[in-house]
C-alpha positions as CSV (number, residue, x, y, z in Angstrom):
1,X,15.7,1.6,23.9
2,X,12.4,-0.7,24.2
3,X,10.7,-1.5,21.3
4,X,7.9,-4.0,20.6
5,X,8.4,-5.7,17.2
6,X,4.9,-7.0,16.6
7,X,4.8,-10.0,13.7
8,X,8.6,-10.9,15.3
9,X,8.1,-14.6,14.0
10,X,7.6,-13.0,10.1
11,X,10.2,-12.8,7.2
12,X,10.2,-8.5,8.0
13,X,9.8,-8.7,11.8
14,X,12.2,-11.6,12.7
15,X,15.1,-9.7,10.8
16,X,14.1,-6.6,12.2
17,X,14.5,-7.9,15.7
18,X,18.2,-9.4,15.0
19,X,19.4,-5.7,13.9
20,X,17.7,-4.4,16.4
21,X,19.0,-6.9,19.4
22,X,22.4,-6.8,17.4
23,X,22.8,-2.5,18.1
24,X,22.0,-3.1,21.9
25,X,18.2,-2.4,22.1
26,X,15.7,-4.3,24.4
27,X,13.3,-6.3,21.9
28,X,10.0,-7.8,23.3
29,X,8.6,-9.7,20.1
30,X,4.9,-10.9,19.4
31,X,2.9,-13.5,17.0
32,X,0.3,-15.7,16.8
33,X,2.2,-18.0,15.0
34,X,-0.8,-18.6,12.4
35,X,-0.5,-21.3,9.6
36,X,-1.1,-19.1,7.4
37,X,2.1,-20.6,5.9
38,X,4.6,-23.1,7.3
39,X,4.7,-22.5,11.1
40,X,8.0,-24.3,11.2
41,X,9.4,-21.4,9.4
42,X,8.4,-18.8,11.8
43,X,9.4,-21.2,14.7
44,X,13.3,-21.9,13.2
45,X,13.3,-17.7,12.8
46,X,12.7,-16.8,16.4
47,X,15.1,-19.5,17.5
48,X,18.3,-17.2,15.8
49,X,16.9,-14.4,18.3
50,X,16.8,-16.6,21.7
51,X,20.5,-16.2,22.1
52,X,20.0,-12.7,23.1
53,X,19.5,-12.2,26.6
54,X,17.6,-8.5,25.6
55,X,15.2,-10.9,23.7
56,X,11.7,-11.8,24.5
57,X,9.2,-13.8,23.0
58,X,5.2,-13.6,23.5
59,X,2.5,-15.6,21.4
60,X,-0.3,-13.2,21.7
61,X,-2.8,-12.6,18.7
62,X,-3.5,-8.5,18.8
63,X,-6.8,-9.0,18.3
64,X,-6.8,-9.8,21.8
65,X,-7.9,-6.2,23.4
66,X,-7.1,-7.6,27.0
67,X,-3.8,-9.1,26.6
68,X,-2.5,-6.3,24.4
69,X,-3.9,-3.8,27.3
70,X,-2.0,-6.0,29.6
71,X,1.0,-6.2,27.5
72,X,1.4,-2.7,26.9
73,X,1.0,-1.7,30.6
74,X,3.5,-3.9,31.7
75,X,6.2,-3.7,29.5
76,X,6.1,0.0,29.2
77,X,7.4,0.6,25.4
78,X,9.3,3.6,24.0
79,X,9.2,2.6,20.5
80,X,6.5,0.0,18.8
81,X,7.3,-1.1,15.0
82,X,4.0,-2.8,13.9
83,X,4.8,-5.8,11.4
84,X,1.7,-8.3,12.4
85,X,-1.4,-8.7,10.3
86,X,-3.2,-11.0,8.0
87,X,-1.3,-10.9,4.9
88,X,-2.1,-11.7,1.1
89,X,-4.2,-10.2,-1.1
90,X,-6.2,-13.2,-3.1
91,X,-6.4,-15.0,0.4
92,X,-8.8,-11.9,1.4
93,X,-11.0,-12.8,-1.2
94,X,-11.6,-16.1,0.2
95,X,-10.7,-15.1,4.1
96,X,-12.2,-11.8,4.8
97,X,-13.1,-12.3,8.7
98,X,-8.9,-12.7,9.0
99,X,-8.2,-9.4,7.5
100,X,-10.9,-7.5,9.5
101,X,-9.7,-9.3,13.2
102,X,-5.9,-8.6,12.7
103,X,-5.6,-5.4,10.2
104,X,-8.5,-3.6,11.6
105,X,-9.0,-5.0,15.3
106,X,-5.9,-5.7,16.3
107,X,-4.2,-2.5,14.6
108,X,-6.9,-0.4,17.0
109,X,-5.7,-2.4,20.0
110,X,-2.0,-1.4,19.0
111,X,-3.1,2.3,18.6
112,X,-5.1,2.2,21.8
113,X,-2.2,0.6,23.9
114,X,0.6,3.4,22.4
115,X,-1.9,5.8,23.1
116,X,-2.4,5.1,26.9
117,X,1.3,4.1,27.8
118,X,3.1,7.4,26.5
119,X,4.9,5.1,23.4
120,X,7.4,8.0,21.7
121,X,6.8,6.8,18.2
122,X,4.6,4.0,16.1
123,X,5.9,3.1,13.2
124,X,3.7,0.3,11.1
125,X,3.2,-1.5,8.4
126,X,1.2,-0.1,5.3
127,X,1.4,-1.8,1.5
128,X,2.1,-1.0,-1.9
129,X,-1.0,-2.4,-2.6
130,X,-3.0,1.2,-1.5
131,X,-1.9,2.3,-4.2
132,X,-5.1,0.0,-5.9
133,X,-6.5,1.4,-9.4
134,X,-4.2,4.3,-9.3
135,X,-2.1,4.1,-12.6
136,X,-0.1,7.3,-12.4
137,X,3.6,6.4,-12.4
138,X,5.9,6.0,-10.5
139,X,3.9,5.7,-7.2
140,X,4.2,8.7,-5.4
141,X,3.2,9.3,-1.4
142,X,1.3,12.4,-2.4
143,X,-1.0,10.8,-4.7
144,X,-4.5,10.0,-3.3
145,X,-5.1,6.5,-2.6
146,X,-8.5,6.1,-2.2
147,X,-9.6,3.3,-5.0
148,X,-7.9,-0.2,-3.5
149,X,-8.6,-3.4,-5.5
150,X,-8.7,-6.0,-2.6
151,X,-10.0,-6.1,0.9
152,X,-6.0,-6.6,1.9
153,X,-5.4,-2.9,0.6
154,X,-8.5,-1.7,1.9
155,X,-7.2,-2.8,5.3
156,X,-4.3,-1.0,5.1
157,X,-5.6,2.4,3.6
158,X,-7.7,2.0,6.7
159,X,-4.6,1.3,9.1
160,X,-3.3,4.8,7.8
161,X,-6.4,6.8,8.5
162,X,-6.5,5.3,11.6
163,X,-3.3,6.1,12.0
164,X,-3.6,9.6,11.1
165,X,-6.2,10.2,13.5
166,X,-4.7,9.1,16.6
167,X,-1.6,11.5,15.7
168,X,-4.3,14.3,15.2
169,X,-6.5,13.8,18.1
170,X,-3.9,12.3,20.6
171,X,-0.6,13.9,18.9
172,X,0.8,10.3,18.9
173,X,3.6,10.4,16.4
174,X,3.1,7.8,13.2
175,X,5.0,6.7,10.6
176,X,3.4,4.0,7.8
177,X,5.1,2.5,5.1
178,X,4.2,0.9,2.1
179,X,6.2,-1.8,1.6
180,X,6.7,-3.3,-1.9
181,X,7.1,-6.7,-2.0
182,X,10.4,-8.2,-0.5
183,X,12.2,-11.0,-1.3
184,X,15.4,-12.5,0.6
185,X,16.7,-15.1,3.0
186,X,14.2,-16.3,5.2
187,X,11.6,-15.0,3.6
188,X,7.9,-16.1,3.2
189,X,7.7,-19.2,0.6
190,X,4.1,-18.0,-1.2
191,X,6.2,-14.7,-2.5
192,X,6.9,-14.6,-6.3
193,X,10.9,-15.0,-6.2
194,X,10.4,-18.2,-3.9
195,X,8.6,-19.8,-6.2
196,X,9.7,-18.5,-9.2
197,X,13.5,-20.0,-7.7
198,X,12.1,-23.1,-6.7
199,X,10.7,-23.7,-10.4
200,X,14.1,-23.0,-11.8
201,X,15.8,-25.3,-9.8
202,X,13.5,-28.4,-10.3
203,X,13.0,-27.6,-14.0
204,X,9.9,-26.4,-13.7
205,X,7.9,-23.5,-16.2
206,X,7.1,-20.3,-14.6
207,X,3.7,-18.8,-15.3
208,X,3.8,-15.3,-16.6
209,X,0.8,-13.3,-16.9
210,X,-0.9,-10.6,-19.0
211,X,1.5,-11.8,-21.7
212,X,4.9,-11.2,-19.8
213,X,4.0,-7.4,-19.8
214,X,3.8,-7.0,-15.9
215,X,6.2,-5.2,-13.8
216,X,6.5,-5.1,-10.2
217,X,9.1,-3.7,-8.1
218,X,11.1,-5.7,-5.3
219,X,13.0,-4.9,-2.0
220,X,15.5,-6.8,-0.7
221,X,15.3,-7.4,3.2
222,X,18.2,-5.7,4.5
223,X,17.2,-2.5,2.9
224,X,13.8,-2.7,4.1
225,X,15.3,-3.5,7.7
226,X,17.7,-0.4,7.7
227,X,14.9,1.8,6.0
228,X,12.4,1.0,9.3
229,X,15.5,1.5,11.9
230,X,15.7,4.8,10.6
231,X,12.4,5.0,10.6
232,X,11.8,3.7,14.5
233,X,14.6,6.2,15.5
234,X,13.6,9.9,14.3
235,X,9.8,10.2,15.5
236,X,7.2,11.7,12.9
237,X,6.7,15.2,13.4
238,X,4.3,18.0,12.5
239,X,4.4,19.3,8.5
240,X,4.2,22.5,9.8
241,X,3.8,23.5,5.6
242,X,0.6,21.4,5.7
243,X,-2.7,23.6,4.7
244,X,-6.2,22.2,4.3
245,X,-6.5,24.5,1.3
246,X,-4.1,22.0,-0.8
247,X,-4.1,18.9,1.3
248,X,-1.3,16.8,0.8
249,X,-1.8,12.5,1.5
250,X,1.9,12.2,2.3
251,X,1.9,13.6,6.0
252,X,-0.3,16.2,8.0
């Protein structure tokens, strides 16, 4: 199978690919390679994926409409998992032009380039964080998400409507998922384990907020990469159950 892994140079993507290369698929991967942390990182990631002859690498940012028309066209996917976008939610307070060009922009570019070249299935990225003011627990998909707190979540409510539509007016299948955050090897070194690891091993406090009465769930990378293969491989379908009279958030 073909599959684009967009964000392949990230902590998610970059593992995805490996699985992915590792169970025989073809894997063309794409970044921008941003600085939004250490590029060095991202760079020592894609070289584990080299080795694999079914591997390709392409630095593209998907906010570019002509090269993702380009890309699409020529490489003729069957399966796209969408990993790349502007991550972070306090740097969206101080960033918001980033979050606009790659979670809103370049997610329509994506959308626009399964839609014309017959892709089977988009899976893509979504975020715990759409969850917002909503303090019903535990977080369910079929609670309404419509109250985000940052512009980061706001991005990615929007991804899912977006989403939504091009499955409803284009029946192109979509899955999103809302990742919690994930913690593991490789992984991105402004996420809370990271640091909260570094500061143990050099001795350092660790600053706990609200008065140590926070809780936040975690997801190891393995299980996030073996959720999404599962994901890329059985297509979204039609809830057939689904009535406008009691609309349900969780599929259509």
């Amino acid at each position: 199978m073909k599959i684009l892994v967009t964000g392949a140079a990230g902590f998610i993507g970059a593992a995805l690919s490996l699985r992915l290369l590792e169970r025989g698929d073809e894997v063309v991967g794409i970044d921008n390679l941003n600085d939004y942390y250490d590029i060095n990182l991202k760079i020592a990631r894609l070289e584990r994926l080299k080795g694999y002859e079914k591997f390709k690498f392409i630095k593209v940012d998907i906010s570019d409409r002509q090269a993702i028309e380009a890309l699409f066209v020529k490489e003729q996917f069957q399966r796209v998992m969408h990993l790349a976008g502007q991550a972070g939610v306090r740097y969206s307070i101080t960033n918001p032009h980033a979050y606009i060009d790659s979670n809103i922009v370049g997610f329509m570019n994506i959308l626009e380039g399964c839609r014309h070249n017959a892709v089977e299935h988009l899976a893509y990225a979504s975020s715990s964080s759409v969850y917002g003011a909503n303090t019903h627990m535990p977080f369910s998909v079929h609670d309404n998400v419509d109250h985000p707190v940052s512009l980061y979540a706001a991005s990615k409510k929007a991804n899912e409507l977006m989403a939504h539509t091009y499955s409803h007016l284009y029946k192109l299948p979509t899955t999103g998922l809302r990742f919690f955050t994930v913690y593991g090897p490789w992984g991105r070194p402004d996420m809370s384990p990271i640091l909260f690891a570094r500061n143990i091993l050099e001795g350092k406090p660790i600053d706990v907020f609200n008065y140590g009465n926070h809780r936040r769930d975690f997801t190891y990378i393995d299980d996030i990469v073996e959720g999404v293969i599962r994901v890329i491989d059985k297509s979204a379908t039609v809830n057939e159950s689904w009535t406008g009279n009691t609309p349900d958030p969780g599929s259509s």
